[in-house]
N, C-alpha and C positions, 0 to 999 in steps of 0.2 A: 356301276355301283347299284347297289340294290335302294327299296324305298327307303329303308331304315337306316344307311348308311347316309343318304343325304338329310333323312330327317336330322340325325345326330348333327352333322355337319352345320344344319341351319341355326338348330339351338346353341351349337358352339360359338358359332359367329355374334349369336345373335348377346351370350353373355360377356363375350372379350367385349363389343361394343356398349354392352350395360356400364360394365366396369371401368373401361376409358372414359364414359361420360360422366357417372359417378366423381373419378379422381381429378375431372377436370370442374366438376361445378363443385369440391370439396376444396380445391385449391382459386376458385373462381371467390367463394366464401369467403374465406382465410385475407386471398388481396382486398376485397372492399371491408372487411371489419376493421381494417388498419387507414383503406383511404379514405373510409367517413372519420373514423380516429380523429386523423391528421389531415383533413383537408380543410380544404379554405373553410368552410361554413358551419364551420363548430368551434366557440369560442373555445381561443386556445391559452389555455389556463399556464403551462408551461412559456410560453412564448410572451404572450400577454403582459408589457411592463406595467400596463395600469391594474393589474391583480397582483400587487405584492404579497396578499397575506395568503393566497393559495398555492406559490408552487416557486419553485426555482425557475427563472429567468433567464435569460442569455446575462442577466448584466447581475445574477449572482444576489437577489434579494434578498432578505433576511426572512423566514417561512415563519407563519404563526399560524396554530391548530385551533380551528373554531372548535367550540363547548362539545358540540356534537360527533366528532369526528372520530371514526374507528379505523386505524387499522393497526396491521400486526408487525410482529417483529420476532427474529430468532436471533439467538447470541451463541456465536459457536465457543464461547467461555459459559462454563457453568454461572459464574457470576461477579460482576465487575469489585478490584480491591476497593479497599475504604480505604478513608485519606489518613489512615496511619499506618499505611503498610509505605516505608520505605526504603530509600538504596541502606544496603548494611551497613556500619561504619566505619568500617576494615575497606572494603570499598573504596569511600569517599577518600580515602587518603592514599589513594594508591600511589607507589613509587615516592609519591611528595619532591616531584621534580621541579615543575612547574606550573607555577599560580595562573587563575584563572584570569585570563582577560577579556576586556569586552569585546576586541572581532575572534571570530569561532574560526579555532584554525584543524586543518585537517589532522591535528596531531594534538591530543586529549588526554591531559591527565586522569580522568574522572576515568574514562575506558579504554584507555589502551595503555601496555605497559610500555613507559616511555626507558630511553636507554641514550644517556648524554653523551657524544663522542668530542674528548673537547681536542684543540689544533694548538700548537706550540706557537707559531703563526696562522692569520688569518687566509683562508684558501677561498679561492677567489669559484663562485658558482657557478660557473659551466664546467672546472673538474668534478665538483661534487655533481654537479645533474648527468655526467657521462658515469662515477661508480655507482650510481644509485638508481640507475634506469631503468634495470631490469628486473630490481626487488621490488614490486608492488601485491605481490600474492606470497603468503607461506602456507599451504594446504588451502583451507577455504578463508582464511583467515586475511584483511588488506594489511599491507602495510605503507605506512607514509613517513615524511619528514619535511621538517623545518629545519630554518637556521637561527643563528643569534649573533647581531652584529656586536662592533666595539661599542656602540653606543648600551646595548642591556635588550635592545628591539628583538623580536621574533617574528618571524613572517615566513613564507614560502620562499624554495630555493629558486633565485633568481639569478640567469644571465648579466654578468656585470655587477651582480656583487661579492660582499667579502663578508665570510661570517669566521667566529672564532669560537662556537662550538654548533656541531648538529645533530639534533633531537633525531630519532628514530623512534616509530612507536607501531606496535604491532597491537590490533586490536582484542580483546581478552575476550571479548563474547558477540557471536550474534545468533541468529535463529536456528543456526545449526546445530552450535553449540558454544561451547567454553571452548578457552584454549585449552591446549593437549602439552604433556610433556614433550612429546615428539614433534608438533609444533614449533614449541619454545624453542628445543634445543638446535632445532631448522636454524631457527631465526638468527638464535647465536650466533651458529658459527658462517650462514652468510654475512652476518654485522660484521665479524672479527675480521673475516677481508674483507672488507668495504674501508675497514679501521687500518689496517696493515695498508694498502696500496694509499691511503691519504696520512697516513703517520698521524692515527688520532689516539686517543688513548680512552676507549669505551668504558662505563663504569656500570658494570653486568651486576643487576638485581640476585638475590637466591632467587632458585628454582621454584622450588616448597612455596615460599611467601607468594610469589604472581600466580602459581596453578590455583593457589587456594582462593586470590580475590578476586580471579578468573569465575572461578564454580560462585561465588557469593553472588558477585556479578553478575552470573547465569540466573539466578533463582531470582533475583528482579524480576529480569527481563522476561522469564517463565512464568511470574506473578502478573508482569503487566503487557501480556501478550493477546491483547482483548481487541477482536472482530465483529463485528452487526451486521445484519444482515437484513435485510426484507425481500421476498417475493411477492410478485405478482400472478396468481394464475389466472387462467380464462375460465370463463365463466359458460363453456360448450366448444363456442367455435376458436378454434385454433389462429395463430396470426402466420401470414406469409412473412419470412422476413424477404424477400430481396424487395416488399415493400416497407415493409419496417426498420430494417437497418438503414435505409437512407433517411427517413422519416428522424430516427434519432441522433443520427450525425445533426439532423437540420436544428435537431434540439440541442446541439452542443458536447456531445458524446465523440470522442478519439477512438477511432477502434486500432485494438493493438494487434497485434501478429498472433498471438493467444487466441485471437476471436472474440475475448472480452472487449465490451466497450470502458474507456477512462470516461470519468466529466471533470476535467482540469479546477483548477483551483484560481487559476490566472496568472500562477505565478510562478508558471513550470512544471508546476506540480499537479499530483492527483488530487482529486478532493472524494471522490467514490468511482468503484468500477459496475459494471454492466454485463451479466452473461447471460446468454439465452437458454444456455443448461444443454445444447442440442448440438450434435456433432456437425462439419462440414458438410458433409453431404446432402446433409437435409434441409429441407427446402420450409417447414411451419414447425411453431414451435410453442406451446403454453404453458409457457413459464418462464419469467426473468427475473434473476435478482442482482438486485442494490446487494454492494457489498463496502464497509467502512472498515479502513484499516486503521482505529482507533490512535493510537501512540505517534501516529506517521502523521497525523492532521494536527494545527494548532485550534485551539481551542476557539479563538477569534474569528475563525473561518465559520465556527458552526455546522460542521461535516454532518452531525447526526440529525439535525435539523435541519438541514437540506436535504438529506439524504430522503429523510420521511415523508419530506412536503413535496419530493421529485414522485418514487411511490404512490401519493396520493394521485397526484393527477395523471401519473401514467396509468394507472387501475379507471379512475375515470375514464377517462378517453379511450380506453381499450376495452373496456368495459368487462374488467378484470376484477380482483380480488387479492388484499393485499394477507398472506398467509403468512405462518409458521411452519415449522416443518409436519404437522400436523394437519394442516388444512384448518388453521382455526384461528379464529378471529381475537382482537386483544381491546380492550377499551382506552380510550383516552387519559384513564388514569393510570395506566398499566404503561403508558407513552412515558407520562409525567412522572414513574416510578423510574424508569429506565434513561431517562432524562437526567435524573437528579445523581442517579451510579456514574451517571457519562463524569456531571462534572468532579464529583469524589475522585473519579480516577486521576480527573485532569488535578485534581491539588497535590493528591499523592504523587503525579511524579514531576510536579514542580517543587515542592518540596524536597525529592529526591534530586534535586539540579539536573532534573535533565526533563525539562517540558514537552508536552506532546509537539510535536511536529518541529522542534529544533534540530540541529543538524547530530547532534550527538543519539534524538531517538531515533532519526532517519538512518543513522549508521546500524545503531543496535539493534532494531527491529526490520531490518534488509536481509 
């Protein structure tokens, strides 16, 4: 080789090696911004049950925003209803089959059109759970059933018992949409033999009348289909996650198959999700957001005030910056404006009979 051949050769080596050391003291960075974060000797504000009033807990505190406190928020609904927006009242009476009782059963006059197939004799529950086994979907749409004994009871179809009419009901609307003609008339004519092999005699709604309180239906649920959100960005240095994602499991975070993390609610449930906005492959990442599925949390739980006072102390600790989609900051009054929408919404759709996070908004908003 000539001089100039190995000259090049040496500056070659010598920038592959620049650049290995570079992405290793960039990812050297990344893991300790996350392990001073999270490690033992920085009060952890998150963790910490003797600091109730700044941050979510493992044991689920109630969060309270000191005077001073900024941060932001984005609402991926233009702007949450006010509490006289509610269900239509074409809606509310749908089919008018059956009255509302106090245990919430999977089969709901208020949304789903129900369809009474009643028995000449009472047929005993394990032939009706053998024809109705393999009806739980019609397009995207669930479908369920009850029974109703001699006594007037309605409950789930049970092994060892006898009912002498049962309720089928297919749902009218979820985030997909309304029910479809093509849907309905699915659903019919799987019902009619389910009716024919049990000798029941089905009492089949109009068509016209369920599409339309179907679509009614739908404009609720399109009205009150409200999401929150908060990010946190980094404030230069990026975070590793394979330190970070253990870091926030330790803070009580499910990570799902999606990659997003859950922070449960305690009681099976979600209370807010966790993404780091960054594909699999990637190894740092700066940006997370809180995200609140509104309709889907009870109001009791306080999702949105958890969700912010979690926010808060993860932007601490990370030493992040809690953003819009903007990259801009929101005042504590601007909290308390968006606070006050939460709860309007929660009246409107208690009002509308169907509360946030009861099993009827968990149906419609799935």
């Amino acid at each position: 080789m000539t001089d100039l051949q190995l000259s090049l050769l040496a500056v070659s080596g010598t920038l592959v090696v620049g650049v290995f050391i570079f992405n290793k003291w960039q990812e050297y960075k990344a893991k300790k911004t996350v392990e001073n974060a999270f490690g033992d000797g920085h009060d952890d504000v998150l963790l910490n049950p003797a600091q109730p009033d700044d941050a979510l807990s493992l044991q689920r505190q109630e969060p309270v925003f000191s005077s001073d406190e900024i941060i932001s928020i984005e609402s991926e609904e233009a702007a949450l209803p006010h509490e006289d927006s509610v269900l239509p009242a074409a809606a509310e009476t749908v089919n008018g089959v059956m009255p509302q009782s106090e245990k919430e059963l999977p089969v709901d006059e208020l949304i789903d059109c129900v369809i009474p197939l009643e028995f000449d004799v009472p047929v005993r529950g394990e032939k009706i759970l053998a024809e109705i086994s393999e009806l739980k979907y019609v397009g995207k749409k669930p479908v369920h059933f009850i029974g109703q004994s001699h006594t007037g009871e309605r409950d789930v179809i049970a092994t060892g018992g006898a009912y002498t009419t049962l309720f089928a009901g297919i749902q009218m609307v979820s985030r997909s949409g309304p029910l479809t003609e093509l849907e309905y008339s699915e659903f019919i004519m799987k019902l009619r033999a389910i009716a024919d092999n049990l000798n029941a005699h089905p009492d089949i709604p109009d068509m016209n009348s369920v599409i339309s309180n179907a679509r009614e239906l739908h404009q609720f649920v399109a009205e009150h289909d409200a999401q929150l959100s908060l990010s946190i960005a980094a404030n230069g240095t990026t975070w590793a996650l394979h330190t970070l994602l253990p870091a926030l499991e330790k803070l009580g975070f499910d990570q799902r198959p999606d990659g997003r993390l859950m922070m449960p609610d305690g009681d099976g449930g979600s209370l807010f999700t966790l993404s780091t906005n960054v594909g699999v492959s990637e190894t740092v990442t700066s940006r997370l957001t809180l995200l609140l599925d509104v309709p889907c949390v009870a109001p009791s739980r306080d999702g949105f005030g958890a969700m912010a006072a979690c926010a808060k102390s993860l932007a601490t600790r990370l030493n992040g910056a809690i953003v819009d989609d903007g990259n801009q900051l929101i005042s504590k009054a601007a909290i308390d404006e968006i606070a006050g929408q939460v709860n309007e919404f929660y009246t409107a759709m208690a009002e509308a009979r169907i509360p946030a996070g009861s099993m009827r908004a968990q149906r419609l908003f799935s």
